[in-house]
N, C-alpha and C positions, 0 to 999 in steps of 0.2 A: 718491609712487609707490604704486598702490596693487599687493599682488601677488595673483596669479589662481590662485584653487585649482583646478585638476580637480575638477569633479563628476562620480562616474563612479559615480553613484543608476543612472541607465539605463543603465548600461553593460550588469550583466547583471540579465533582468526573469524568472531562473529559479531559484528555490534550491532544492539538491538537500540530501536529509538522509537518514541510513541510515533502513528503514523503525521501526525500533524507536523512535525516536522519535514516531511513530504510535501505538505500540499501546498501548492501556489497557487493563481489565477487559475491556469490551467488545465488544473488536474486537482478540484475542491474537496472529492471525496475520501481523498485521506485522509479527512480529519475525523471521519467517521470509524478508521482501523484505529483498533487499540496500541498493536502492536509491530513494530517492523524490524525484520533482523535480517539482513545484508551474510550473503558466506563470505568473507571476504579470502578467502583459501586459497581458492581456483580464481581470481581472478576478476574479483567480483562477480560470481557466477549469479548464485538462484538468492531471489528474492524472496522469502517467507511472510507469510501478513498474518496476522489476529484479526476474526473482524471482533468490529466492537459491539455486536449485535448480537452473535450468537457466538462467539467465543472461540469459533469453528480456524484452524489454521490451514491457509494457503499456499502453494507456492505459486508465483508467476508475476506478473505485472499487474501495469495498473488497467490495462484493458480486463482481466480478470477481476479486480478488485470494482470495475463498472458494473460487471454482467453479472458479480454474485450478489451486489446491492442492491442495480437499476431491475434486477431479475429477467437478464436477458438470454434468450435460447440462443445455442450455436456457438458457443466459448468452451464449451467441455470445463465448464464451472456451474456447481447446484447453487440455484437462486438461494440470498438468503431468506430463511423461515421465519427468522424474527422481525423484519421488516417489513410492516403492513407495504398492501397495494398503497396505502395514499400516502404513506413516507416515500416510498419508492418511486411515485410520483413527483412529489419535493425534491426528491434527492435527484433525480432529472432533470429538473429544468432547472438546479441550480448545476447540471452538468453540460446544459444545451450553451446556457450564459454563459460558461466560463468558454466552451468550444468558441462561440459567437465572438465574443472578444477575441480570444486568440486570431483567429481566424481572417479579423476586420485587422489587428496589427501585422499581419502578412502581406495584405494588398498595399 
């Protein structure tokens, strides 16, 4: 007899993970997304976010996930709402330092 395991690899082809798991030196403000789920279907296509502010979900990168924090115009992303101007502030120039480092370890 032989017994039949369930394969259940395809079952789901999405893994979701808080955003902080994302974020390194580089790219600090994923620790501000709640949520991050990967399609991994296609190929690791499209990236999904939750912010952790307004709840509101994403798709795209982390330049996205900048413009809808840092509340920047010209990404075809809506600033987020729940994010004062003076968080938004905070949350830039803890995005200016992390660029700055990255930046100083290229040269």
């Amino acid at each position: 007899g032989s017994s039949s395991s369930v394969n259940d690899i395809n079952a789901s082809r999405s893994s979701s993970q808080p955003g902080e798991a994302y974020a390194n030196e580089e790219q600090p403000l994923w620790k501000e997304i709640k949520a991050v789920t990967k399609d991994v279907s296609n190929g690791g296509g499209n990236v999904c976010f939750v912010c952790g502010y307004c709840q509101v979900t994403f798709i795209r990168s982390y330049t996205r996930v900048k413009a809808h924090l840092l509340k920047l115009s010209g990404f075809e992303i809506r600033a987020c709402k729940s994010v004062s101007t003076e968080k938004a502030r905070e949350l830039k120039k803890l995005q200016d330092r992390a660029s700055a480092i990255h930046n100083n370890k290229k040269t």
